[in-house]
C-alpha positions in Angstrom: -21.4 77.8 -134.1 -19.5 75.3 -132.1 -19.3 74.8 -128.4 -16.3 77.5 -128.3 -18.8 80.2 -129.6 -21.1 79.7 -126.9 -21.0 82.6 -123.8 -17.2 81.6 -122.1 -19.0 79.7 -119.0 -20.8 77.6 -120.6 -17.4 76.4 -122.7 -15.9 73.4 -121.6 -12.9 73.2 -119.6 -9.9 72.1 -121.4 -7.7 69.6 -119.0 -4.6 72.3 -118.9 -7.7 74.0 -116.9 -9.0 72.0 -114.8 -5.1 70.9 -113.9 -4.3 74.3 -112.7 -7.6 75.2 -111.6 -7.9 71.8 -109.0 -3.8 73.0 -108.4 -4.4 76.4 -107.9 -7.6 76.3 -105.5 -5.6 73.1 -103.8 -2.2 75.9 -103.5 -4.6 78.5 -102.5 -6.5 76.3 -99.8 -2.8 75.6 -98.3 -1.7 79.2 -98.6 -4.8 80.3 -96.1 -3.7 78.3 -93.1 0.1 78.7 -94.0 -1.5 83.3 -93.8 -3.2 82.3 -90.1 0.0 80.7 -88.9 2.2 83.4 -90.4 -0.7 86.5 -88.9 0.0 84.8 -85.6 4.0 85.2 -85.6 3.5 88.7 -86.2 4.2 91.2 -83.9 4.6 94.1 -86.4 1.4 96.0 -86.3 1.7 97.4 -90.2 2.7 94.3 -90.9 0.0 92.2 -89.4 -2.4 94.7 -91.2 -1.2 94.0 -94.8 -1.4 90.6 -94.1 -5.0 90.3 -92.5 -6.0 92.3 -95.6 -4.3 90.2 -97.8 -5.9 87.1 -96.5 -9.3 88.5 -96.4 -9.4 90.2 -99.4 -6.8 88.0 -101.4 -6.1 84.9 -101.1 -10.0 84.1 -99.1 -11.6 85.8 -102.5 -9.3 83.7 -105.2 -10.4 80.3 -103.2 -14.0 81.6 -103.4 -14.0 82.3 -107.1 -11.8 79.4 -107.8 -13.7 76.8 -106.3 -17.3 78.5 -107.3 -15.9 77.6 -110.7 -15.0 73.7 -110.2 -17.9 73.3 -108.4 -19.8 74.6 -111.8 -18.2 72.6 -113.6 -18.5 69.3 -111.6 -14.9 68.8 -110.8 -14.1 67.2 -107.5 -12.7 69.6 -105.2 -9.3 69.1 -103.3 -9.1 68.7 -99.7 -8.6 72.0 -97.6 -6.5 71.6 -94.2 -7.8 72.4 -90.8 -8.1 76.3 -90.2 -5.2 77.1 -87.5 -7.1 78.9 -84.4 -5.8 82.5 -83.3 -2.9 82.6 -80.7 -0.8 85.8 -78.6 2.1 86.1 -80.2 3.6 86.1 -76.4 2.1 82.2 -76.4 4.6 81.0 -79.4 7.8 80.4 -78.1 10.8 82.5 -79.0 12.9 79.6 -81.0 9.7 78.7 -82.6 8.8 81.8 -83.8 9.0 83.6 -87.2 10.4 87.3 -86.8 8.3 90.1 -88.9 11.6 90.3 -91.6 11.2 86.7 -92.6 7.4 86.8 -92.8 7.6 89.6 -94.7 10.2 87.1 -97.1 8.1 84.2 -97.4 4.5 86.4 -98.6 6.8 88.1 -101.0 7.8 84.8 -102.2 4.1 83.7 -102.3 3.1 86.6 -104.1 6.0 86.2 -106.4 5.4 82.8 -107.1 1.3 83.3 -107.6 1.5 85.9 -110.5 3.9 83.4 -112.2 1.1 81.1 -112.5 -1.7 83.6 -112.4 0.2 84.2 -115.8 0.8 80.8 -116.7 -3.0 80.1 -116.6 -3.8 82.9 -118.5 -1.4 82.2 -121.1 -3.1 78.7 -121.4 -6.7 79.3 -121.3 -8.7 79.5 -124.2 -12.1 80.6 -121.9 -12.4 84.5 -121.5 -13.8 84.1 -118.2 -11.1 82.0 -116.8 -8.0 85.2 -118.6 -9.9 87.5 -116.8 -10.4 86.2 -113.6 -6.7 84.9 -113.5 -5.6 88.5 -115.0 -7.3 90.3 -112.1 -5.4 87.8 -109.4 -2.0 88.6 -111.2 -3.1 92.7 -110.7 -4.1 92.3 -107.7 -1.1 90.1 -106.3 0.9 92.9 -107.6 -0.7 95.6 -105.6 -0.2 93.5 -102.2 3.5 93.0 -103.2 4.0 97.1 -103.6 2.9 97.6 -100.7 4.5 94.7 -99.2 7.9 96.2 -100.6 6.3 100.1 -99.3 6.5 98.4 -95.6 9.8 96.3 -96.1 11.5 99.5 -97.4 10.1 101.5 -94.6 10.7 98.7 -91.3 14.3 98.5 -93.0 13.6 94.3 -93.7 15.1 94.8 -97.7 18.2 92.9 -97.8 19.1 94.9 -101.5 21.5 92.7 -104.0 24.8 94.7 -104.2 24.5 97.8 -106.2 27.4 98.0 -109.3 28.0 101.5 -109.7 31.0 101.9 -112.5 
């Protein structure tokens, strides 16, 4: 057989992979400082919970297995911003500060905007490996933005499009 019957990682990379890979670790690299500044604007403890989760267990383990796979391959890997150091939410100013309801916003936009492209790069890839590891971020995306919605719905944050009832 050719190289394409070969076990999935050792198949090469096509360059619609490595593009989004290198893109995805490089959005992923921004999108863990962007989760230390937003932890430290919270004051909502439920909130601040979700979001230490998500960062831990999210977005730190789609770097890890994103960049464990460049750096098999030998692709150069982007630059990662400085970590952002822990601060009181008391120590941000009050005109400088994000409230809960729009942090709460701008993750749901992140998660949004991550399983489009978790499914993009799953739609693309012709590596097993690669569908499944992008399939399980696009799952897992969706769990954190249930119960991002679970704590929205419950805080009262939802701002709900107008209901047509005729």
């Amino acid at each position: 057989m050719g190289i394409m019957g070969e076990a999935p990682q050792n198949e090469p990379l096509h360059s619609g992979e490595v593009f989004h890979l290198w893109s995805y670790l490089h959005s992923a690299k921004e999108a863990l400082v962007t989760m230390q500044v937003l932890i430290n604007h919270t004051g909502d403890h439920d909130l601040k919970i979700l979001l230490e989760d998500l960062l831990e267990n999210g977005f730190v383990q789609e770097e890890q297995q994103v960049e464990a796979l460049l750096k098999e391959t030998g692709i150069r890997l982007p630059p990662a911003p400085p970590d952002r150091p822990n601060v009181e939410l008391q120590d941000i100013p009050a005109g400088a500060r994000f409230n809960d309801q729009e942090i709460a916003r701008l993750v749901q936009k992140e998660l949004f905007s991550g399983k489009m492209l978790c499914s993009y790069v799953t739609g693309i890839s012709i590596r097993e490996d690669i569908k499944a590891m992008f399939g399980e971020f696009h799952t897992e995306r969706e769990e954190y933005e249930l119960k991002l919605l679970k704590v929205t719905k419950e805080k009262g944050w939802l701002t709900a499009p107008p209901i047509n009832i005729k």
